[in-house]
N, C-alpha and C positions, 0 to 999 in steps of 0.2 A: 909557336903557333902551329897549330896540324894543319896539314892540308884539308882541304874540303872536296870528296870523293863526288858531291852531289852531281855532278856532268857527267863524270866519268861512268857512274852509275848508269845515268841515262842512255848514255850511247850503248852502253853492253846494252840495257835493255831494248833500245831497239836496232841493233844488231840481232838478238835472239829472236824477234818477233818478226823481223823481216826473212831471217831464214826459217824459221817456221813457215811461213808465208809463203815461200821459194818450193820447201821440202812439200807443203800441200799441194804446187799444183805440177809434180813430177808423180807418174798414173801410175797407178798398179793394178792386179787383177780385179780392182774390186771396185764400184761404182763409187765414186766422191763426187760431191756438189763443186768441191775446191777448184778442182782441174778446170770448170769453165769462168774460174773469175775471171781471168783473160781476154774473154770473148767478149767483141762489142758487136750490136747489131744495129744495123740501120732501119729505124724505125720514126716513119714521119720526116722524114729531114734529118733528123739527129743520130749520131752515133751514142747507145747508152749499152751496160753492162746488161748479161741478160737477166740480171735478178731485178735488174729496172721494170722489165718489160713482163714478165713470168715470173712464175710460182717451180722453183725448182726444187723436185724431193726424189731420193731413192725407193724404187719402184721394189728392187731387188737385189741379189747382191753381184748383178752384173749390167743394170738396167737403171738407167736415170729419165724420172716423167718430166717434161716441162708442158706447163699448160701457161699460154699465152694469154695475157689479160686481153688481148685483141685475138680474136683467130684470124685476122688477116696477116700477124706478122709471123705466122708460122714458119712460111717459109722463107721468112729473110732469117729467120732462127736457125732454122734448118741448113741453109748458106751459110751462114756466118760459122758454127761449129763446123761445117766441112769444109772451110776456106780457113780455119785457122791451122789444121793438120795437125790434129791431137791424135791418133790413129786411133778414133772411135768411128762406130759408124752408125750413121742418123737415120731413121727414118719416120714418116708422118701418120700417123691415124685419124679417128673422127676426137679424139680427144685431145689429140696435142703431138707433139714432137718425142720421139723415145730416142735416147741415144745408148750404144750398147757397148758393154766393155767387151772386147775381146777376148780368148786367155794368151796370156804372153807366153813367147818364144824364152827358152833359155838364152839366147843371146839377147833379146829385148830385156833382160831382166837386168844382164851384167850388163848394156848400157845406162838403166836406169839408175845402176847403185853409181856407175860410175859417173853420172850428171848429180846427186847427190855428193856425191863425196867434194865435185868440183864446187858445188852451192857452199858448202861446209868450209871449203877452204877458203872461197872468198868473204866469209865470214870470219875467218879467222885473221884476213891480211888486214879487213877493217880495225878488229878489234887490236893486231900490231900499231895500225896507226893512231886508234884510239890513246895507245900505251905511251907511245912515243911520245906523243902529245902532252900528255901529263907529268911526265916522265920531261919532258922539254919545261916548262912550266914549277915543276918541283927546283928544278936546277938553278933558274930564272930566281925563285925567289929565296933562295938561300946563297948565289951571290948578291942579291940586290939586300941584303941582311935581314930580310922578312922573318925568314927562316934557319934557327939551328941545325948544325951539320949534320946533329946526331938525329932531329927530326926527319930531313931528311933522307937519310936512311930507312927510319921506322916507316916514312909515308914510301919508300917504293919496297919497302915488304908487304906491307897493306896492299900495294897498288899489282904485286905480283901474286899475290894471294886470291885477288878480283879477278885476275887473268887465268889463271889455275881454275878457279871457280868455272868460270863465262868458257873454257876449253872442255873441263867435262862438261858441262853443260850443252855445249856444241856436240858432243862425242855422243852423249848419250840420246841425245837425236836421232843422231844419223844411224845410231845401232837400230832406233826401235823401227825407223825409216828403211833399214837394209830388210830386217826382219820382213815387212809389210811386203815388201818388194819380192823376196824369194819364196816367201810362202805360195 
């Protein structure tokens, strides 16, 4: 009987989408909507994300608009991104909130690859444990006699193949990620 990679599968996959998710909100020179998923504002009572609250779009390619379904909560908008310390810098007009990228330092740049790269590796300690796991599991049922020896074998070349895979996959991330970063 083969293993069934179906979990296994899933975890890389959200492994991969989570460092995707990680890798978007680490800034570069260039306006991303991403960078403020982060950010929660207080609006009414409530702490909500500000795509709850606003209409967030690239103004330019260093200039992000947010226009507030309320103009009252502009400035708790405007607070909230200079209270999370994204090193952008906010300010308000008759239309909404502008926040502005700055251009990076060479040394801001080789911290950025270098908080990437740390994102990437803990993606990668997951996706160890992911291995283990299965790799635990394979073992389990080829002594419990589910499974033949030689099966077992075939399922963690399968299972190291997945691994291979979900690494460059990881790898080739972080390239297009360094790229964005040094440009």
């Amino acid at each position: 009987m083969a293993y069934n990679f179906k979990e296994f599968d899933k975890r890389i996959g959200e492994l991969s989408e989570r460092l995707k998710n990680e890798l978007a909100g680490v800034r570069t020179g260039r306006a991303a909507i991403a960078i403020l998923d982060g950010v929660v504002v207080e609006s009414y009572g409530t702490r909500l994300p500000i795509n709850q609250v606003a209409n967030v779009m690239v103004e330019d390619a260093r200039t992000l608009r947010i226009t507030a379904w309320d103009a009252a909560n502009n400035k708790e908008i405007e607070k909230a991104i200079t209270y999370a310390n994204l090193g952008l810098s906010v300010g308000s007009d008759d239309r909404g909130v502008r926040v502005f990228f700055p251009e990076l330092t060479g040394e801001r740049r080789l911290a950025l690859v270098k908080l990437a790269k740390e994102r990437v590796e803990e993606a990668r300690a997951g996706l160890r444990v992911a291995r283990d796991d299965v790799w635990s599991e394979i073992q389990k049922q080829e002594r419990e006699g589910k499974m033949p020896e030689d099966d077992k074998f075939r399922a963690k070349d399968e299972m190291q193949k997945k691994v291979d895979a979900a690494n460059k996959a990881f790898d080739d991330v972080l390239a297009r990620k360094e790229k964005e970063i040094t440009e």
